[in-house]
PDB file of N, CA, C and O in Angstrom:
ATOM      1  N   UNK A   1      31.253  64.305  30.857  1.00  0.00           N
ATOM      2  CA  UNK A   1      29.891  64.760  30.740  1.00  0.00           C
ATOM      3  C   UNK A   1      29.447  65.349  32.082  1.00  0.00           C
ATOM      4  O   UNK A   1      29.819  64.728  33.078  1.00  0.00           O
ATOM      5  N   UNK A   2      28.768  66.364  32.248  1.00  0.00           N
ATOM      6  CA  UNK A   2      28.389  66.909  33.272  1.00  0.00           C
ATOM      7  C   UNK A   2      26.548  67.094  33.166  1.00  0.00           C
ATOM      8  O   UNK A   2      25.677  67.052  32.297  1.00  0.00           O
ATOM      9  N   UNK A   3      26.620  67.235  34.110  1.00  0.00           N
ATOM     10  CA  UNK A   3      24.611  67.394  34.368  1.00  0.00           C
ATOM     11  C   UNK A   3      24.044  68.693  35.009  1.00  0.00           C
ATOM     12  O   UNK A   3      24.748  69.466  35.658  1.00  0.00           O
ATOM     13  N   UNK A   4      22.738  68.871  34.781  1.00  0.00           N
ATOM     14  CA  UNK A   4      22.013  69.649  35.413  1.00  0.00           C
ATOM     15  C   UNK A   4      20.823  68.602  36.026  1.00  0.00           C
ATOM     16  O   UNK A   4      20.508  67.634  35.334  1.00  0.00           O
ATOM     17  N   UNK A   5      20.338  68.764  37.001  1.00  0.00           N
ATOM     18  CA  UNK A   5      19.371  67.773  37.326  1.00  0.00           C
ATOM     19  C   UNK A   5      18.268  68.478  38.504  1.00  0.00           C
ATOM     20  O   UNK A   5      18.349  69.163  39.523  1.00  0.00           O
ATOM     21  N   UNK A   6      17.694  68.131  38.047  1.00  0.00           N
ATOM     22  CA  UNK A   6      15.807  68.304  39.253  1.00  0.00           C
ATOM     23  C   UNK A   6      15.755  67.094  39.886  1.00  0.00           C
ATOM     24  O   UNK A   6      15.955  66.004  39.350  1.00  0.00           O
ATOM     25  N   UNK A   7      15.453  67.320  41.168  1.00  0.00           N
ATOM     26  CA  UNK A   7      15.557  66.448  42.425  1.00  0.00           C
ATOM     27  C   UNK A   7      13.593  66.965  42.895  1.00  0.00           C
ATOM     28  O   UNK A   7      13.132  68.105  42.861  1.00  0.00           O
ATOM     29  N   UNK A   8      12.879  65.719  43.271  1.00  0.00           N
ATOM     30  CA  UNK A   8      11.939  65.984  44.004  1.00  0.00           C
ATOM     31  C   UNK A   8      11.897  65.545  45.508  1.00  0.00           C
ATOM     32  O   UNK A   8      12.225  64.478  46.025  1.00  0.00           O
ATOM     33  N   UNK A   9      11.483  66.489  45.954  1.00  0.00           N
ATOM     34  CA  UNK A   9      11.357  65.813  47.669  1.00  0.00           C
ATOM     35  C   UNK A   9      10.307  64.920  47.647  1.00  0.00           C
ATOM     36  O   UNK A   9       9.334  65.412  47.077  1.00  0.00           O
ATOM     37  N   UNK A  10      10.070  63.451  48.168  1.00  0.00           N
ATOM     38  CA  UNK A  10       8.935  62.641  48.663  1.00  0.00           C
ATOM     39  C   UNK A  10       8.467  63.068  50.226  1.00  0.00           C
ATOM     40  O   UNK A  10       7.641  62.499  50.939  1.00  0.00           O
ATOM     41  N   UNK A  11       9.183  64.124  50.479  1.00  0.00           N
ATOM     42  CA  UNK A  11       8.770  64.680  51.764  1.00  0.00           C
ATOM     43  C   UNK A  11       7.666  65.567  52.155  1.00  0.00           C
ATOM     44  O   UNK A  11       6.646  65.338  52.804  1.00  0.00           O
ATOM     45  N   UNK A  12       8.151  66.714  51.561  1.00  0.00           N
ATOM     46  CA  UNK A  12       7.158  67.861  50.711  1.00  0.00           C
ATOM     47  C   UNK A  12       6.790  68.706  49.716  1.00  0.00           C
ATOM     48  O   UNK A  12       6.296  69.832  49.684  1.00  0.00           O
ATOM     49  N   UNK A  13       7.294  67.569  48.564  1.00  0.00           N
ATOM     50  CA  UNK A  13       7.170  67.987  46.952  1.00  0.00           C
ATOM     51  C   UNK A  13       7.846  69.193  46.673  1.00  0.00           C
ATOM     52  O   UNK A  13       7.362  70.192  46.141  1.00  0.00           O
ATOM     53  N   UNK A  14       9.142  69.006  47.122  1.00  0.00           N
ATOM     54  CA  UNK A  14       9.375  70.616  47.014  1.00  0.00           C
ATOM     55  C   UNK A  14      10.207  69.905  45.693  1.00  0.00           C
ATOM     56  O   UNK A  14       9.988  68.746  45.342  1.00  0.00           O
ATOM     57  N   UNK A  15      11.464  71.046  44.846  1.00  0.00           N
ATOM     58  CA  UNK A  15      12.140  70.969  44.132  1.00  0.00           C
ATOM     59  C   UNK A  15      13.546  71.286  44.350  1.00  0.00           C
ATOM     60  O   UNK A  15      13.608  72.455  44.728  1.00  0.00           O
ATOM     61  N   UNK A  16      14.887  70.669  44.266  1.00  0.00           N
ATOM     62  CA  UNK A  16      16.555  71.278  44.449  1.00  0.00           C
ATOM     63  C   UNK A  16      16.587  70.756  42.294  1.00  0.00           C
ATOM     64  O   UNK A  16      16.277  69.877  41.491  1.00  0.00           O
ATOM     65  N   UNK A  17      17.279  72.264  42.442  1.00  0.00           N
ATOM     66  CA  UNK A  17      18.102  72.226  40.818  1.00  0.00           C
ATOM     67  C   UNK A  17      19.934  72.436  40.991  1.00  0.00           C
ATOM     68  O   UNK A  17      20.530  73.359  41.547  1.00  0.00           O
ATOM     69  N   UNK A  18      20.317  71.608  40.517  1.00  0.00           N
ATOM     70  CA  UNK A  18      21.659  71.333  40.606  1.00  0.00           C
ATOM     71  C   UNK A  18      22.378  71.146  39.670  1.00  0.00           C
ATOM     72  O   UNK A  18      21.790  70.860  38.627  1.00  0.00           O
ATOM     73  N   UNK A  19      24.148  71.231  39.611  1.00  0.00           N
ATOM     74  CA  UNK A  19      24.868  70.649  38.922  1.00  0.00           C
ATOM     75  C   UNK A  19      25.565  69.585  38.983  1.00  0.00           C
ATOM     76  O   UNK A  19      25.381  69.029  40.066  1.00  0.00           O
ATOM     77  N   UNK A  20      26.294  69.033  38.310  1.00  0.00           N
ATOM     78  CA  UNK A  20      27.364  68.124  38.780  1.00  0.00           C
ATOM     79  C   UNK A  20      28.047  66.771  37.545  1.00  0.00           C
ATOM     80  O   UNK A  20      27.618  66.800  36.391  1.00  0.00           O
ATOM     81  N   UNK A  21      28.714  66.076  37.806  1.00  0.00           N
ATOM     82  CA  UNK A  21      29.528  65.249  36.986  1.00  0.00           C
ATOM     83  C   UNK A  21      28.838  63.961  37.186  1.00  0.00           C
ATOM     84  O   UNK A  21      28.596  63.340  36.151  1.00  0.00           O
ATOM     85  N   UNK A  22      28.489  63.457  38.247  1.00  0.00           N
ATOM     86  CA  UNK A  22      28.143  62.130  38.203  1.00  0.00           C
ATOM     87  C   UNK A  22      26.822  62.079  39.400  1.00  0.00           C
ATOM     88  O   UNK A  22      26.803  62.067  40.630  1.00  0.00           O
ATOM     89  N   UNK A  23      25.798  62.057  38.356  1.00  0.00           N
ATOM     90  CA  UNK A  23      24.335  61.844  39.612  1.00  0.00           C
ATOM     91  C   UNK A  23      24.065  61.095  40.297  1.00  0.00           C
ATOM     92  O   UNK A  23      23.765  61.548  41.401  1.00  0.00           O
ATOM     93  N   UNK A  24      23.986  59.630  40.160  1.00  0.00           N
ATOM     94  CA  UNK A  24      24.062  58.946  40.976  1.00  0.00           C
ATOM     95  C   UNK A  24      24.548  58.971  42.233  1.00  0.00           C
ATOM     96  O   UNK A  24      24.070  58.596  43.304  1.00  0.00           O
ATOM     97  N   UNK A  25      25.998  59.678  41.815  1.00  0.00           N
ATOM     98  CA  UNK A  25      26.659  59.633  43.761  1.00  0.00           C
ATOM     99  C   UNK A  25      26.076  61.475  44.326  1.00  0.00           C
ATOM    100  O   UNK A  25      26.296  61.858  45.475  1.00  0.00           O
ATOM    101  N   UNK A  26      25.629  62.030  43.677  1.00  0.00           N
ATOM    102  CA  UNK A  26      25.036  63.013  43.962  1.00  0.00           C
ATOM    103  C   UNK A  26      23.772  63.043  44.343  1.00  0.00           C
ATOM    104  O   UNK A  26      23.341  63.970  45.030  1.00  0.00           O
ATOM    105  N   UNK A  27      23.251  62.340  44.066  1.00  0.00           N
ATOM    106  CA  UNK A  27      21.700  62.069  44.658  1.00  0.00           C
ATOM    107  C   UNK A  27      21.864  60.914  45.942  1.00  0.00           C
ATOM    108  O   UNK A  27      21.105  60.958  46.911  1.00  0.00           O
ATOM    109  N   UNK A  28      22.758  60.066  45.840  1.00  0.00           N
ATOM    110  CA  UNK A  28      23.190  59.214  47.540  1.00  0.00           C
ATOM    111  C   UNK A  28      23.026  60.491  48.284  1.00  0.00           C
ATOM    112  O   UNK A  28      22.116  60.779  49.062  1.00  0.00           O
ATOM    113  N   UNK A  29      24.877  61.799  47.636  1.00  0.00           N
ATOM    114  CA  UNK A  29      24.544  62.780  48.980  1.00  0.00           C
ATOM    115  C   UNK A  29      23.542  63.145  49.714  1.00  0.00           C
ATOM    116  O   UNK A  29      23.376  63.047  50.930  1.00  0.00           O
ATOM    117  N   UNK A  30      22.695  63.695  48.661  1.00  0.00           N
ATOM    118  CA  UNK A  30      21.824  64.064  48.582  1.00  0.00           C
ATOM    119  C   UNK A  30      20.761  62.955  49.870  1.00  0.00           C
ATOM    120  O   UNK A  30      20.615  63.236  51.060  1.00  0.00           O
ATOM    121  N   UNK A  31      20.471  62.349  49.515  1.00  0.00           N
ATOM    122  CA  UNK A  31      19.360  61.296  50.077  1.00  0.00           C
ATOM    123  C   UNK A  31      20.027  60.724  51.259  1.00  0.00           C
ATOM    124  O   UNK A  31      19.443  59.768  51.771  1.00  0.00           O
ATOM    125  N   UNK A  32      21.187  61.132  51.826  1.00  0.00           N
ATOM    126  CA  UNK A  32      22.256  60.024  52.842  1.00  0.00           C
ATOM    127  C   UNK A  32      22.784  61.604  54.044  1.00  0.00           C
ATOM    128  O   UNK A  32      23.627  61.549  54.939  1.00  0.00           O
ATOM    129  N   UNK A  33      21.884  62.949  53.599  1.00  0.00           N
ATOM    130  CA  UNK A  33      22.061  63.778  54.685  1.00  0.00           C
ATOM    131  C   UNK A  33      23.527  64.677  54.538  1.00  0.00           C
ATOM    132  O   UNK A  33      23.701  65.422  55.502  1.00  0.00           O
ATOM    133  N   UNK A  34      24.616  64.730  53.481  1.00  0.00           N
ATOM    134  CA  UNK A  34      25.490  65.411  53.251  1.00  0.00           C
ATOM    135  C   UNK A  34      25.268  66.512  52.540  1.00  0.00           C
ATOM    136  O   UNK A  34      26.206  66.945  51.870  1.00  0.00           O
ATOM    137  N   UNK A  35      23.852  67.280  52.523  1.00  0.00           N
ATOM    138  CA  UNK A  35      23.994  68.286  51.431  1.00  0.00           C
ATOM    139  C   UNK A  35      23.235  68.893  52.756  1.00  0.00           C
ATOM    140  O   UNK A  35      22.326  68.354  53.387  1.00  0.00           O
ATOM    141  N   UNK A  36      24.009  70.465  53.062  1.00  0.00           N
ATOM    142  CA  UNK A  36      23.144  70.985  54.201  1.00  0.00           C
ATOM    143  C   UNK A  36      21.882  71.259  53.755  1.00  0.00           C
ATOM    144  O   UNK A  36      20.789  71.044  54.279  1.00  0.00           O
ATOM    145  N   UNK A  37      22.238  71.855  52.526  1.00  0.00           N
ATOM    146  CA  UNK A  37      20.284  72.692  52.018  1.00  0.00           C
ATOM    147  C   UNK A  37      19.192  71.327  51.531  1.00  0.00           C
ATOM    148  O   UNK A  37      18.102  71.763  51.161  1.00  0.00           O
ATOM    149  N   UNK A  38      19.268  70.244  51.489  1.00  0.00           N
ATOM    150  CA  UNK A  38      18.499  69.266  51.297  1.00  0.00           C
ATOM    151  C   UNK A  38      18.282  68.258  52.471  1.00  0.00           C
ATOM    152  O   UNK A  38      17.267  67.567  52.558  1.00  0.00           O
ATOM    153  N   UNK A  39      19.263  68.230  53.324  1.00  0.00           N
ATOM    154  CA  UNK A  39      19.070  66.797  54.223  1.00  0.00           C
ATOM    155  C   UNK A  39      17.229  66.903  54.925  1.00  0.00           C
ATOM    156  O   UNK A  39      16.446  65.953  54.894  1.00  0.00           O
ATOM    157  N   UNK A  40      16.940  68.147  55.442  1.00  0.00           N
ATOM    158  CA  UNK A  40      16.239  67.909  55.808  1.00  0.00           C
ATOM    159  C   UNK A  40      14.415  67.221  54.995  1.00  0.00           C
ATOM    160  O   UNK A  40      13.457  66.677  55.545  1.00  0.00           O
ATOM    161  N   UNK A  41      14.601  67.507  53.921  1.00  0.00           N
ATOM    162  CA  UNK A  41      13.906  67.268  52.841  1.00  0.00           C
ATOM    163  C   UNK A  41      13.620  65.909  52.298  1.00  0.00           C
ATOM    164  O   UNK A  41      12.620  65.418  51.774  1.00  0.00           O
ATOM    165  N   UNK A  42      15.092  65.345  52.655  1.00  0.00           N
ATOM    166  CA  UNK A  42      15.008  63.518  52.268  1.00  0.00           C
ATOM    167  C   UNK A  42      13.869  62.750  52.514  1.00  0.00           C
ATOM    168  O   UNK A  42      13.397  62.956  53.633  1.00  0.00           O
ATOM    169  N   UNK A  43      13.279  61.939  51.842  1.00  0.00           N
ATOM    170  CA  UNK A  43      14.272  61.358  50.287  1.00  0.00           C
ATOM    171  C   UNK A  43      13.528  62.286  49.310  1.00  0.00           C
ATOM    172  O   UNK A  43      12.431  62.843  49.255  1.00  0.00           O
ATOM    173  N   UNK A  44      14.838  62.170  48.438  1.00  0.00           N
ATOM    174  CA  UNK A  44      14.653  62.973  46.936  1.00  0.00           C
ATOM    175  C   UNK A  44      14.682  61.677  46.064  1.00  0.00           C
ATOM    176  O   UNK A  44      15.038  60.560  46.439  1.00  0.00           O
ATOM    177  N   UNK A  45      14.307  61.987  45.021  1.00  0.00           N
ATOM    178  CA  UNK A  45      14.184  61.503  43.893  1.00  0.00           C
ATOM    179  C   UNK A  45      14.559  62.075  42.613  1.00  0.00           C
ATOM    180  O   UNK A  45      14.384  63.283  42.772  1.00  0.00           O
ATOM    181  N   UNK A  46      14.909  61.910  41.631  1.00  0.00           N
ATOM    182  CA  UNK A  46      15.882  62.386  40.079  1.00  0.00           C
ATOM    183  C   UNK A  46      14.352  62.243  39.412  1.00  0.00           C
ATOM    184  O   UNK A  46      13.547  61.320  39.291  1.00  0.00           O
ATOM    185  N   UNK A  47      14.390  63.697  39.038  1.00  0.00           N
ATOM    186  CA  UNK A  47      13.061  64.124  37.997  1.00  0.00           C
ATOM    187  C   UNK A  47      13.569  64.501  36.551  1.00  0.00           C
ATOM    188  O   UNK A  47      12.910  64.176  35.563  1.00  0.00           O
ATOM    189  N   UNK A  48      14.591  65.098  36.465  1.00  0.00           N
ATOM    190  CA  UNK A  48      14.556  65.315  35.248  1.00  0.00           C
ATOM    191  C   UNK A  48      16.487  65.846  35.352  1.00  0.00           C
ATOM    192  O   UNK A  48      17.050  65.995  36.437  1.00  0.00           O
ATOM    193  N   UNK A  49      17.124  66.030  34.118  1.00  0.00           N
ATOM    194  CA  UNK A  49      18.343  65.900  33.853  1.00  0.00           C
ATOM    195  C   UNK A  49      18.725  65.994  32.248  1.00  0.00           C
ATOM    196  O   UNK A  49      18.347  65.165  31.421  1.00  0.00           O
ATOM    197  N   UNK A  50      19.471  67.048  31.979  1.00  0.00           N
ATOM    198  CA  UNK A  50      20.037  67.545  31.409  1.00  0.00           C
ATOM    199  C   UNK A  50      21.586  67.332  30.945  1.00  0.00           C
ATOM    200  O   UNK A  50      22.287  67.686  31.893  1.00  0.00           O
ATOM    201  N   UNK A  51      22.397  66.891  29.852  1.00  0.00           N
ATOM    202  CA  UNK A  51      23.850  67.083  29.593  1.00  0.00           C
ATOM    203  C   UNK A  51      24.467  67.993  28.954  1.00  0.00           C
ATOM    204  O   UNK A  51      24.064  68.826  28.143  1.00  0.00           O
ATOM    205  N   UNK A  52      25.752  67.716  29.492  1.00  0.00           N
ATOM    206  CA  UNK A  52      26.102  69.341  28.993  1.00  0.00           C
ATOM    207  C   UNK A  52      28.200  68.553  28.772  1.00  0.00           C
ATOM    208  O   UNK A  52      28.746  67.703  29.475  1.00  0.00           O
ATOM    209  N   UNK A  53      28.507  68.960  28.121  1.00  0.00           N
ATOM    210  CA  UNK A  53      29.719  69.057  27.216  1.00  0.00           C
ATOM    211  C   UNK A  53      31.271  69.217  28.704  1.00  0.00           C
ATOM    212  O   UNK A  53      32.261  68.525  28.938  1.00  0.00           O
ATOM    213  N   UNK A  54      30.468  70.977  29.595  1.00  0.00           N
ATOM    214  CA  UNK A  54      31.228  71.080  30.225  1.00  0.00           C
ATOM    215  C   UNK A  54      30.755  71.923  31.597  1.00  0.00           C
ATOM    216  O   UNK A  54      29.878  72.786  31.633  1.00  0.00           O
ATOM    217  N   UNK A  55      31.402  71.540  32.481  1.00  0.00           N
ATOM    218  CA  UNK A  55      30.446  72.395  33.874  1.00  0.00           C
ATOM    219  C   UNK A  55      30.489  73.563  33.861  1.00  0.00           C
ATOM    220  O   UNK A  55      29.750  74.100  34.685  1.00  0.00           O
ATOM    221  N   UNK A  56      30.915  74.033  33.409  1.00  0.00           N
ATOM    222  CA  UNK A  56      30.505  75.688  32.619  1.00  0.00           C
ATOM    223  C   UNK A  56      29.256  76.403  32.535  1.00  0.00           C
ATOM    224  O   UNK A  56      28.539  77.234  33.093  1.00  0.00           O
ATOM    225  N   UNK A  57      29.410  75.432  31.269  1.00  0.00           N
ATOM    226  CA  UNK A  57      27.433  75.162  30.728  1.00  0.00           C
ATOM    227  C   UNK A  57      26.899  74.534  31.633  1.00  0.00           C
ATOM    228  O   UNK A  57      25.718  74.874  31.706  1.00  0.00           O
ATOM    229  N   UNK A  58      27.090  73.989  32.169  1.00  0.00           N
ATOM    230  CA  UNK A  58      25.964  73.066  33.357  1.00  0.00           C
ATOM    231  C   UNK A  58      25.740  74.009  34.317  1.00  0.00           C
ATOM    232  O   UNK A  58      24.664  74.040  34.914  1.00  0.00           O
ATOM    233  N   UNK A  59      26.811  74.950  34.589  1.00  0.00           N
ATOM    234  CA  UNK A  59      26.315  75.595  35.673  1.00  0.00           C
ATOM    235  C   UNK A  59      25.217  76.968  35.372  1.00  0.00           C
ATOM    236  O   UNK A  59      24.402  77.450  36.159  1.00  0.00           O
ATOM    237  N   UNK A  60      25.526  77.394  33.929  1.00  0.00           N
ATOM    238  CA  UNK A  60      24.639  78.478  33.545  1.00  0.00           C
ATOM    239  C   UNK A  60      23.692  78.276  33.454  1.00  0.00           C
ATOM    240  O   UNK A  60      22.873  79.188  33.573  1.00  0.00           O
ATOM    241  N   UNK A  61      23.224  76.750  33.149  1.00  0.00           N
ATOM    242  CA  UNK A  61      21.901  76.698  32.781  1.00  0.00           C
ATOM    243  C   UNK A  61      21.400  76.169  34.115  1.00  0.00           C
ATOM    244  O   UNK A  61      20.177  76.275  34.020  1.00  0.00           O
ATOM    245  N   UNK A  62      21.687  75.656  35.310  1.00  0.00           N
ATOM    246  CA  UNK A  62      21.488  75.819  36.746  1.00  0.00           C
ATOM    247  C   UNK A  62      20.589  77.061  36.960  1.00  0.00           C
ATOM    248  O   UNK A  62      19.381  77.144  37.181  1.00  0.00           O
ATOM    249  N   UNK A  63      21.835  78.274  36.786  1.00  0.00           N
ATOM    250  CA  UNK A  63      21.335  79.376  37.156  1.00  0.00           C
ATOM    251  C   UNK A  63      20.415  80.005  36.313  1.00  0.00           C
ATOM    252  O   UNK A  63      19.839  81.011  36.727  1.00  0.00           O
ATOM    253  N   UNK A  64      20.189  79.570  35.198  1.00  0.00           N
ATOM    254  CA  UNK A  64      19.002  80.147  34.481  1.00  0.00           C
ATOM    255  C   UNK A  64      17.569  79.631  35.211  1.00  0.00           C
ATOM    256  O   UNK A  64      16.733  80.348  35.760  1.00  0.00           O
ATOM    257  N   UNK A  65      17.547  78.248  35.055  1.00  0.00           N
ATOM    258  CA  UNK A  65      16.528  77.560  35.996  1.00  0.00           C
ATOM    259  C   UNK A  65      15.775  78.273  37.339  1.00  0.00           C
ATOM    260  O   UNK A  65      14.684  78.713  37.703  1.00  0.00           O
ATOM    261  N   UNK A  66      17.182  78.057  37.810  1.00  0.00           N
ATOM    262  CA  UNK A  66      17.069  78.677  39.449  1.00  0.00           C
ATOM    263  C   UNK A  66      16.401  80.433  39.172  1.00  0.00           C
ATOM    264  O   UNK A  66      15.651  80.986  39.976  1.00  0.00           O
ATOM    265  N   UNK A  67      16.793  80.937  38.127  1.00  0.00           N
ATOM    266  CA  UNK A  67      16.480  82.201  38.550  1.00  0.00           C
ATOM    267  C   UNK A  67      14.703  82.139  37.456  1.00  0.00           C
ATOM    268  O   UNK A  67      13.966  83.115  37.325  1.00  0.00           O
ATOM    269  N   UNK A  68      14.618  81.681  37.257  1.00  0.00           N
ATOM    270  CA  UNK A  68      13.029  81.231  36.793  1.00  0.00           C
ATOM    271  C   UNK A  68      11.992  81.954  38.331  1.00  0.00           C
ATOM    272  O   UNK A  68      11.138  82.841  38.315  1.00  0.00           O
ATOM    273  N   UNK A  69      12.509  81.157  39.475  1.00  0.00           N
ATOM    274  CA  UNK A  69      11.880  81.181  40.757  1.00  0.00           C
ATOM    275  C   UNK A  69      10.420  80.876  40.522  1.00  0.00           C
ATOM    276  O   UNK A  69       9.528  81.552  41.034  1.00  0.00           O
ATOM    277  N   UNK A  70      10.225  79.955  39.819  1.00  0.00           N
ATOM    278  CA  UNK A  70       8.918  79.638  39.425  1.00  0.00           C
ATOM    279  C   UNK A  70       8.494  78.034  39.457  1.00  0.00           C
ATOM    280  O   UNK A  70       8.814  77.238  38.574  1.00  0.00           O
ATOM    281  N   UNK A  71       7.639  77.675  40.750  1.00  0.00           N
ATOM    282  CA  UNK A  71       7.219  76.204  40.244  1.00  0.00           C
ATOM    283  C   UNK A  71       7.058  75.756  38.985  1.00  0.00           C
ATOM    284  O   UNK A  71       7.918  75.165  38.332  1.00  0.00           O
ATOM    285  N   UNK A  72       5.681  76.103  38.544  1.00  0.00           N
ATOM    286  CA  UNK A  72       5.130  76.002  37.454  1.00  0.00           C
ATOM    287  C   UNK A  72       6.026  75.969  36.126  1.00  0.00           C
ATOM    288  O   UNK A  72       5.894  75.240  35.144  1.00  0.00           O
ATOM    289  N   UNK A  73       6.809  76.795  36.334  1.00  0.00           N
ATOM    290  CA  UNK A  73       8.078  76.699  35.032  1.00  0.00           C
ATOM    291  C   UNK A  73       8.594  75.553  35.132  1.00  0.00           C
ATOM    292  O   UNK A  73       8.898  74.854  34.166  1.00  0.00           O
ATOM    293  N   UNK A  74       8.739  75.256  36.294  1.00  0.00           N
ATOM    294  CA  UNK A  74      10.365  73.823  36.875  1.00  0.00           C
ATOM    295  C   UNK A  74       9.276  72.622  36.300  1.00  0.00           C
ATOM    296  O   UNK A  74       9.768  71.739  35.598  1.00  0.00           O
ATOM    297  N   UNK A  75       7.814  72.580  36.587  1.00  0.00           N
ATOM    298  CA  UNK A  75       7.104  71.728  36.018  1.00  0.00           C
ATOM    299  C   UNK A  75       7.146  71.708  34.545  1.00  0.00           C
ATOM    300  O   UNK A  75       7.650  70.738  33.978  1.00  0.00           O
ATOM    301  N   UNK A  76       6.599  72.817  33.796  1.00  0.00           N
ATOM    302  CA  UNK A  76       6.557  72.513  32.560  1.00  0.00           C
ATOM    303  C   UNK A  76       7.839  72.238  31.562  1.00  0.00           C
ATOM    304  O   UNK A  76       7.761  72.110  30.340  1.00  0.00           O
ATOM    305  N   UNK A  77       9.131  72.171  32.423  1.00  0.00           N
ATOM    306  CA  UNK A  77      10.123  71.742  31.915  1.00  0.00           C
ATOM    307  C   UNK A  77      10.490  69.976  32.436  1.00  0.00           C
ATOM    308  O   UNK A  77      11.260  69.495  31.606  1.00  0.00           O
ATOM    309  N   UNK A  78      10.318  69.477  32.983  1.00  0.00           N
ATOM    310  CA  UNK A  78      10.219  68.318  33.553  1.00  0.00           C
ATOM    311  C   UNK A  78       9.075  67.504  32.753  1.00  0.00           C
ATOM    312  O   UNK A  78       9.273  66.349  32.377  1.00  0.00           O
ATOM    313  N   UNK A  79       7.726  68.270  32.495  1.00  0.00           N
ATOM    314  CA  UNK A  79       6.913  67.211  31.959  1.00  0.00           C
ATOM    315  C   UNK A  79       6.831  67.066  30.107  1.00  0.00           C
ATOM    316  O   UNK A  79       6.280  66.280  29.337  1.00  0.00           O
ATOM    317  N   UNK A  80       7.920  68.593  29.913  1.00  0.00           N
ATOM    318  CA  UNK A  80       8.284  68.489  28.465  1.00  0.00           C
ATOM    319  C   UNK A  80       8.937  66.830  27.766  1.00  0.00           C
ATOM    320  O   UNK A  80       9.238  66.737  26.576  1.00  0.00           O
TER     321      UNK A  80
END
């Protein structure tokens, strides 16, 4: 099983959209300073998450997200 997942910063509410196989140890990275484009942002938190069959699909629908470039979208999919 693979994921798509929304990460919130408790720093400055920002948003990271991602892929990956196993969240938990992806959100440690994440929160433990191994992800260059997030460390400074820590701590994150797991907002919302998605499954997907195969990282394929996990990654398209990443990039669909991502290319949204829209708060307000990343919200109204999270509070769906």
């Amino acid at each position: 099983m693979y994921f798509v997942y929304i990460l919130a910063s408790l720093k400055n509410n920002s948003y990271y959209v991602g892929s990956c196989e196993d969240i938990e140890e992806r959100l440690s990275r994440h929160n433990n300073g191994y992800v260059r484009s997030t460390k400074v942002f820590t701590p994150w938190k797991l907002v919302y998450k998605e499954k997907y069959d195969t990282l394929s699909l996990a990654r398209k629908r990443e990039l669909q997200i991502k290319l949204w470039k829209s708060r307000e979208a990343i919200e109204r999919l999270i509070l769906k």
